[in-house]
N, C-alpha and C positions, 0 to 999 in steps of 0.2 A: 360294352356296358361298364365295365370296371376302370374301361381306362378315364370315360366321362365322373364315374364319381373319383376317384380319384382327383381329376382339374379341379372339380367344386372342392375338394377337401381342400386341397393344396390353397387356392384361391380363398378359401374361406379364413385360412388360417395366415395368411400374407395381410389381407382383410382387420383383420382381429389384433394384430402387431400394428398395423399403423394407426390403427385408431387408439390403444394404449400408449402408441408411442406419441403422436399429437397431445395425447389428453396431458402424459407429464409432461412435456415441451411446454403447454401450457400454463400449467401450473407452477412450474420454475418462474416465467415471466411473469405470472402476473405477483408472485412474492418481490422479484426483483423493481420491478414496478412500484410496488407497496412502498421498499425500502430507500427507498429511491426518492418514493412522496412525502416520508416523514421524515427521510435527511432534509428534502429542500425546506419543508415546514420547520425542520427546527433551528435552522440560520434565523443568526442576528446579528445586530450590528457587532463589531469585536471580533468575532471569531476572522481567523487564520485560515485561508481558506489558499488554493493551488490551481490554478486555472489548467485550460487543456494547451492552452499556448504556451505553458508553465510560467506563467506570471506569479507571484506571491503576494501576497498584499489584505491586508482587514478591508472588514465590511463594514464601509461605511453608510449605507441605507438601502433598504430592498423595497421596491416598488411594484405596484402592479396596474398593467395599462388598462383600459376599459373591455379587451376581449378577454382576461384574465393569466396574460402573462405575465411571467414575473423578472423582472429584471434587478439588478443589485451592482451597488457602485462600489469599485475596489479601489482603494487608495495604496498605494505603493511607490518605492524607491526611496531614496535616500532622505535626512534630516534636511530641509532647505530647498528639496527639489524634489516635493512630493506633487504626485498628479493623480486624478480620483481618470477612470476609464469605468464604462458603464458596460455591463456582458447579460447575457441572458442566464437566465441561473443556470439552467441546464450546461453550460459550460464549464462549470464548479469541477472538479477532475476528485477532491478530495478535501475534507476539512480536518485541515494540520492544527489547529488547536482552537476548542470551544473557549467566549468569551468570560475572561473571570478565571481560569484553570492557571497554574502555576505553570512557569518555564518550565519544560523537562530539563532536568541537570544530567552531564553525562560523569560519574566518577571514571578517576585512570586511575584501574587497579594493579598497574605496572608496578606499583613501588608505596609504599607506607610511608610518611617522614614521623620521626619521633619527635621525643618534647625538645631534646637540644639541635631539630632542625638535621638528623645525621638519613641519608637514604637506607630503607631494610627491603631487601629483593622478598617478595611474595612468592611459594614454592607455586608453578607451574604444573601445567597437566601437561606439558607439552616434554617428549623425552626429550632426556640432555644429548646434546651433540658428542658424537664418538669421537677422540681424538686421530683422527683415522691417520692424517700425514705424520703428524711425528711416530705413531706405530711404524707406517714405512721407514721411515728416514732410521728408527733405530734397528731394525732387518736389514735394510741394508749396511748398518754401520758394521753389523754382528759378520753379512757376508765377507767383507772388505777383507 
C-alpha cells in the first residue's frame, strides 16, 4: 500500500513540474512573439535593416498582400548598381540602423594628435611587455 502512494506522489509531483514548466516555456514565447510584432510594426522605409541571407540594404516600402502578410522591398549594393529584391518581413535577421538616426562613428583611441599635428601614446590597460630576450642575452654575457 505505501509503495502505490508513493507512484501517485512521485507521479504527481513529475505532473506538477511539467505543467509549470510548459506554463514558462509559454510565456517566454509569447513575449518573444510580442517583441518580435512591435519590431516588425516599427520598420519604415529608411531604416538599415540585415537579412537572414545577410544581404544589407534600406527599406524601401513595406507592403502587405490581401491575406495580411507583410512583405518589404530592400534596395542594396553599390552607387549605380542598385537593385530593390522583395523578402518577407519575417526574414529581417535584425535592424542595424533606424531611419533618421545618425552614422555611429567609431573613435581610435590608439593615439591623440595634438594642435602641431605631433602623435601622443594614450597610457594602456594593457601591461607593458617585459624585456625578457635582452635580460637573457645579458645573463648570458655575465656567464661568458
Amino acid at each position: 500500500m505505501d509503495s502505490r502512494i508513493m507512484l501517485f506522489v512521485g507521479l504527481g509531483v513529475i505532473l506538477v513540474l511539467f505543467l509549470v514548466m510548459t506554463f514558462v516555456s509559454n510565456k517566454r514565447q509569447k513575449k518573444a512573439r510580442e517583441k518580435e510584432e512591435e519590431t516588425f510594426n516599427a520598420l519604415k522605409p529608411g531604416d538599415k535593416v540585415y537579412m537572414i541571407d545577410r544581404t544589407v540594404g534600406f527599406i524601401v516600402s513595406i507592403e502587405t498582400d490581401e491575406i495580411g502578410d507583410k512583405y518589404v522591398n530592400i534596395e542594396t549594393g553599390a552607387e549605380g548598381r542598385k537593385s530593390t529584391i522583395t523578402y518577407d518581413v519575417k526574414a529581417i535577421y535584425s535592424v542595424l540602423k533606424k531611419a533618421g538616426e545618425p552614422d555611429q562613428v567609431f573613435e581610435d583611441k590608439a593615439e591623440e594628435v595634438k594642435e602641431d599635428d605631433t602623435a601622443v601614446e594614450i597610457e594602456s590597460d594593457r601591461p607593458e611587455e617585459q624585456p625578457a630576450i635582452e635580460e637573457n642575452a645579458e645573463e648570458k654575457k655575465e656567464n661568458e
